[in-house]
Backbone as CSV, one residue per row, in Angstrom:
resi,resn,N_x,N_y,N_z,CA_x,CA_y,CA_z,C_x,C_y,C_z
1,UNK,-2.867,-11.190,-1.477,-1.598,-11.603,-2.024,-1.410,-10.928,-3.370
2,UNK,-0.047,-10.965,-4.083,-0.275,-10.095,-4.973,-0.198,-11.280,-6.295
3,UNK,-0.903,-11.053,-7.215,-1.065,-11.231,-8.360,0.076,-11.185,-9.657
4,UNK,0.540,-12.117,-9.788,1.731,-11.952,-11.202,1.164,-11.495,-12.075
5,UNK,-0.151,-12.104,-12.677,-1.020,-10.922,-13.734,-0.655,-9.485,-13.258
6,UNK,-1.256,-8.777,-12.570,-1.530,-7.643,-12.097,-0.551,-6.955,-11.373
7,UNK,0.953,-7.293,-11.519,2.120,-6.812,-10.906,3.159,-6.591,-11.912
8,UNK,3.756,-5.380,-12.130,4.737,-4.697,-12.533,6.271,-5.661,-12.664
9,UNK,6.806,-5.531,-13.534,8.303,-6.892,-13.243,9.034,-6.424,-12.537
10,UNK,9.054,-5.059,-12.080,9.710,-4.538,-10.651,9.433,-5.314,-9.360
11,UNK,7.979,-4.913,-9.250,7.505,-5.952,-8.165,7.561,-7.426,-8.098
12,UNK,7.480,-7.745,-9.242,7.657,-9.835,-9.360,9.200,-10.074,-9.210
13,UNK,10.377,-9.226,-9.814,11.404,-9.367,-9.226,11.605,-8.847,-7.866
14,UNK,11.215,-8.148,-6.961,11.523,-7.610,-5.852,10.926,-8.993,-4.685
15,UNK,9.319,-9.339,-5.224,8.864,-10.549,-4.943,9.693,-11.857,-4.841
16,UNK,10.425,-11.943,-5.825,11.233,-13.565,-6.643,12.648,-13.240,-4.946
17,UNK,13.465,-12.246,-5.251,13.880,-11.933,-4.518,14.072,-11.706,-2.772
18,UNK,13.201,-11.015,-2.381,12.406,-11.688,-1.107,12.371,-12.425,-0.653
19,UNK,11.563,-13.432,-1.561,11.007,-15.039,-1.355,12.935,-15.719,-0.911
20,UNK,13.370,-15.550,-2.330,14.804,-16.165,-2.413,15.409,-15.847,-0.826
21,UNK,15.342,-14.572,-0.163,16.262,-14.535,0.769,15.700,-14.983,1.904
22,UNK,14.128,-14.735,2.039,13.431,-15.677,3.257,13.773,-16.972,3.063
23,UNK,14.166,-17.887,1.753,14.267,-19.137,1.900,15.514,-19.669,2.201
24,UNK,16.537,-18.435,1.807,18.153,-18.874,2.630,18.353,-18.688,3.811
25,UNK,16.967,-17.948,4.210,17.651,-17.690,5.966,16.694,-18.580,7.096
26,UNK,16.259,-19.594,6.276,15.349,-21.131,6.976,13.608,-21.133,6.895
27,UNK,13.308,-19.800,6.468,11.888,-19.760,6.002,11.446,-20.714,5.194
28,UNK,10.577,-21.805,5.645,9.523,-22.407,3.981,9.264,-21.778,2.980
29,UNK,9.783,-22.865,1.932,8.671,-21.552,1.168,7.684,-21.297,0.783
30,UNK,6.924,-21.994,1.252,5.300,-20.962,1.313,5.101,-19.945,2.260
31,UNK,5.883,-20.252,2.943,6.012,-19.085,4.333,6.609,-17.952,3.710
32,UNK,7.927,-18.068,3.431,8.826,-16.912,2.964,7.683,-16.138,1.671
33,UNK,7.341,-16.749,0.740,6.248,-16.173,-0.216,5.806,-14.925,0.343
34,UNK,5.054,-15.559,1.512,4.040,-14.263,1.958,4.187,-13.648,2.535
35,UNK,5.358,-13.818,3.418,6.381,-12.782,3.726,6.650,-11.796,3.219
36,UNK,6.981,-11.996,2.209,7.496,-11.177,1.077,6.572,-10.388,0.306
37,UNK,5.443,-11.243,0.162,4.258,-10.276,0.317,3.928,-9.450,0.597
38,UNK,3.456,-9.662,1.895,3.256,-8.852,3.154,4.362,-7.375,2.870
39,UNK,5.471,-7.867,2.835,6.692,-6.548,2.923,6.295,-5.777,1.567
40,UNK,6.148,-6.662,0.551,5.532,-5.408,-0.121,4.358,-4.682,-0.229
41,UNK,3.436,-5.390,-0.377,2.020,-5.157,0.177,2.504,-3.729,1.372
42,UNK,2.907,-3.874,2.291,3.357,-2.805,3.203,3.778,-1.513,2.658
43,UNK,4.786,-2.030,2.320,5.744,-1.074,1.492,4.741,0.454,0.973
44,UNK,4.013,-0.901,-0.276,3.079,-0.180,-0.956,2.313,0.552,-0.371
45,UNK,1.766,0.356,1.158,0.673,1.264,1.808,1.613,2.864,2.511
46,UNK,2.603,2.581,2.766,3.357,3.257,2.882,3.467,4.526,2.617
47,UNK,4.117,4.130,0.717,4.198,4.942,0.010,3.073,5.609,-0.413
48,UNK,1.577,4.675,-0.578,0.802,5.560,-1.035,0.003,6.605,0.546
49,UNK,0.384,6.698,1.382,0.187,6.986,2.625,0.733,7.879,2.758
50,UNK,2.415,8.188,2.467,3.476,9.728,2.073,2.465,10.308,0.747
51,UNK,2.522,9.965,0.115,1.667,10.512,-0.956,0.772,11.437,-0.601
52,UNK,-0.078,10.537,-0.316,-1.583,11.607,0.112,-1.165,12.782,1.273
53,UNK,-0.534,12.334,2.240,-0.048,13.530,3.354,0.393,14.350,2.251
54,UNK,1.402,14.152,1.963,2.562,15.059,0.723,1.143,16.022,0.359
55,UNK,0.084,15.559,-0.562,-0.572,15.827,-1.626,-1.528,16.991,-1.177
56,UNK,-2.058,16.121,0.587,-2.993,17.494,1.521,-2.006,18.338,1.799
57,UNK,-0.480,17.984,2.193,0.089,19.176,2.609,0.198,20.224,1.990
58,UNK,0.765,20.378,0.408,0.685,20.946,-0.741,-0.742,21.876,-0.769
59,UNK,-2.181,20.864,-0.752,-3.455,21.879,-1.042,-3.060,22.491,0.278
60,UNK,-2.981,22.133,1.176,-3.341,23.263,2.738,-2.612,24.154,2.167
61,UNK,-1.046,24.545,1.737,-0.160,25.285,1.553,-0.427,26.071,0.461
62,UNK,-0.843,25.670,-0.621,-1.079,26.687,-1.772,-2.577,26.703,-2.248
63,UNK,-3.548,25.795,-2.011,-4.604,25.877,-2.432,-5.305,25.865,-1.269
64,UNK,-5.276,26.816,0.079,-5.728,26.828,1.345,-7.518,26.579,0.635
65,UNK,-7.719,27.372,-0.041,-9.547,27.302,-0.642,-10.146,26.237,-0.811
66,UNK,-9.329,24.956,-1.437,-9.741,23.656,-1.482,-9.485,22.592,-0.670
67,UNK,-8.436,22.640,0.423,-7.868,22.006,1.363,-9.433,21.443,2.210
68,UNK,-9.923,22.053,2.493,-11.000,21.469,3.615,-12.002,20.188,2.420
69,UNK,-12.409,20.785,1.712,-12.755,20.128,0.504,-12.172,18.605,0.275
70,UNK,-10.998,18.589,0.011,-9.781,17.270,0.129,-9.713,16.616,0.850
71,UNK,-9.727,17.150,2.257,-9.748,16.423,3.491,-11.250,15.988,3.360
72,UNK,-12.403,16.950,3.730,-13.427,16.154,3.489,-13.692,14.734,2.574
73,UNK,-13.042,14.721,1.216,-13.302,13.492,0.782,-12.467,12.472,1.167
74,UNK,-11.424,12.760,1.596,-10.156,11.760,2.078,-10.874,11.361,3.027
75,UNK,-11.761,11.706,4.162,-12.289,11.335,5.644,-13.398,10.542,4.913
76,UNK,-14.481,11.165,4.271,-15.377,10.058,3.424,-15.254,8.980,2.526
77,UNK,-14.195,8.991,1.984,-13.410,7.623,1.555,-12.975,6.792,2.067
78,UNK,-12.332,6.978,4.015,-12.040,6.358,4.753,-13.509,5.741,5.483
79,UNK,-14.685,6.678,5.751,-15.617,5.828,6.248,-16.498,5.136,5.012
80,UNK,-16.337,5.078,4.022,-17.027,4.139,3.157,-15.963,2.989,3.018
81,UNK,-14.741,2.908,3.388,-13.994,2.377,3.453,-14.474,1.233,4.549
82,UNK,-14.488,1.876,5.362,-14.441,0.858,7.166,-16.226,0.486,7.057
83,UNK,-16.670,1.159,5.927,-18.449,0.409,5.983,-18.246,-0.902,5.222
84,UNK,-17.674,-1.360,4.199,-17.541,-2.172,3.603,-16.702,-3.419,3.802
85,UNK,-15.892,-2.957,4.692,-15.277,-3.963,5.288,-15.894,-4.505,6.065
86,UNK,-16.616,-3.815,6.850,-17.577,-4.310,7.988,-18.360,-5.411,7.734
87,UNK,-19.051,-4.264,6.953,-20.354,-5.343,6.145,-19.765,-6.758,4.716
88,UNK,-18.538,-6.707,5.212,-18.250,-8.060,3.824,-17.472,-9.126,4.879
């Protein structure tokens, strides 16, 4: 869930908002909350998901020399990724 400490007032209004319209359209609101969550939480994986494609596409394209390099750690970040989840 996301954190009001640790969230931007973009996001706590986009959050406040959300919540507000899940709760006019018959959502609880503890329900609508995490709803709204969730949509951003999403959102966020999203964007940082265009990102990184964007970011390998770019090295493949102009920095062909380091591209394999990038990908290599992007693939090893993903399996230390799926080890830790495992194991927690």
């Amino acid at each position: 869930m996301i954190s009001e400490q640790n969230t931007d007032p973009v996001k706590q209004q986009a959050l406040a908002a959300l919540t507000a319209t899940f709760i006019t359209q018959g959502h609880p609101p503890e329900y609508a909350a995490h709803i709204a969550t969730a949509a951003i939480f999403q959102t966020d994986l999203d964007l940082r998901n265009a990102q990184l494609a964007r970011l390998l596409a770019w090295l493949k394209q102009e920095h062909s020399d380091i591209y394999p390099i990038a990908l290599a750690q992007v693939e090893q970040t993903r399996e230390e990724f799926e080890r830790r989840v495992q194991t927690d």
